[in-house]
MARTIMAR-461713 format. One record per residue (C-alpha): chain; x, y, z. Coordinates in Angstrom, 3 decimals. Example, Ala and Ser with C-alpha at 12.3 -4.5 7.8 and 13.67 -1.06 7.14 Angstrom:
<sites>
SITE  c  east  north  up
SITE  A  12.300  -4.500  7.800
SITE  A  13.670  -1.060  7.140
</sites>
This chain:
<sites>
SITE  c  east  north  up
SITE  A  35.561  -8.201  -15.138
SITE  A  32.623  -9.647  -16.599
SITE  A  32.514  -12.481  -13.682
SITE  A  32.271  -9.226  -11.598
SITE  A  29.619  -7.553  -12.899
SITE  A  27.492  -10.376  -13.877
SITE  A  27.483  -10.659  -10.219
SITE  A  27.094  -7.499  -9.130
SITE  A  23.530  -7.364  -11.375
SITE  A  22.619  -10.694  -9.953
SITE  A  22.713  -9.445  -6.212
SITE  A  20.835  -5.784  -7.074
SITE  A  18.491  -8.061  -8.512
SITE  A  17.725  -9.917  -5.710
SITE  A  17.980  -7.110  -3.283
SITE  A  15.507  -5.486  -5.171
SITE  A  12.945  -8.050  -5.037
SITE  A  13.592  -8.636  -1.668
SITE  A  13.149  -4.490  -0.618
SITE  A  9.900  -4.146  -2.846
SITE  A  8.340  -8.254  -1.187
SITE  A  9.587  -6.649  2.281
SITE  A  7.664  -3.004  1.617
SITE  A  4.651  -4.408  0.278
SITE  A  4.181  -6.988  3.702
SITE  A  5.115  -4.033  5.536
SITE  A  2.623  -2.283  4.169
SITE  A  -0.110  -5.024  4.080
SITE  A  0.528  -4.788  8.306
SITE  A  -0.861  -1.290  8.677
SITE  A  -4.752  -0.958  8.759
SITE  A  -6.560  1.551  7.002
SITE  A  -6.797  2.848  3.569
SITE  A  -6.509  5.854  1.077
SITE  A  -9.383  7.875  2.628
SITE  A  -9.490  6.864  6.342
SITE  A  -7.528  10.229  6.851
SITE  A  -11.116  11.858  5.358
SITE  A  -12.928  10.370  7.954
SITE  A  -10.586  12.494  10.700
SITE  A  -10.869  16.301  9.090
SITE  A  -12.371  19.180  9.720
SITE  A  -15.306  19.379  6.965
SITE  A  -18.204  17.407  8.321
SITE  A  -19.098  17.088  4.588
SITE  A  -15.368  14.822  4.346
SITE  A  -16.254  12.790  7.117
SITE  A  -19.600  11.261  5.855
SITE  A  -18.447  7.498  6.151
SITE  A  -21.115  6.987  3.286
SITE  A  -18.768  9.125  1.448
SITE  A  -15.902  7.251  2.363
SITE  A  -17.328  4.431  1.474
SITE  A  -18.650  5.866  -2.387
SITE  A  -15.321  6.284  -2.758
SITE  A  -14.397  2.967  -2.324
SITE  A  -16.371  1.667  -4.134
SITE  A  -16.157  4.590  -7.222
SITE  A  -12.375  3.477  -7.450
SITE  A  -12.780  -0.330  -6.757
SITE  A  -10.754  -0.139  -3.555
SITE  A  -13.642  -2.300  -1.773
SITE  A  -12.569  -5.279  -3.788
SITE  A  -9.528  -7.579  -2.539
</sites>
């Protein structure tokens, strides 16, 4: 029993690593960013890419 479980908790471990390495590459595909959707609304005062762009920078998304 303890053969079992030790290897039950040793594959959900590497499952999980695998799931979150294959989201976040999935995820790194996909251009754009948090407040590209702001760029595409309605309110002309949204889509000021200077805005956008404060933003960014405000919240340190312009850094790598």
């Amino acid at each position: 029993m303890r053969n079992y479980l030790f290897r039950r908790f040793a594959q959900m471990a590497v499952l999980l690593i695998f799931v979150t390495a294959l989201i976040y590459f999935i995820l790194n595909l996909f251009p754009g960013g948090p407040f590209e959707e702001l760029l595409f609304s309605s309110d002309p005062r949204d889509a000021d890419p200077a805005n956008v762009a404060r933003l960014q920078e405000m919240l340190g998304l312009n850094k790598p």
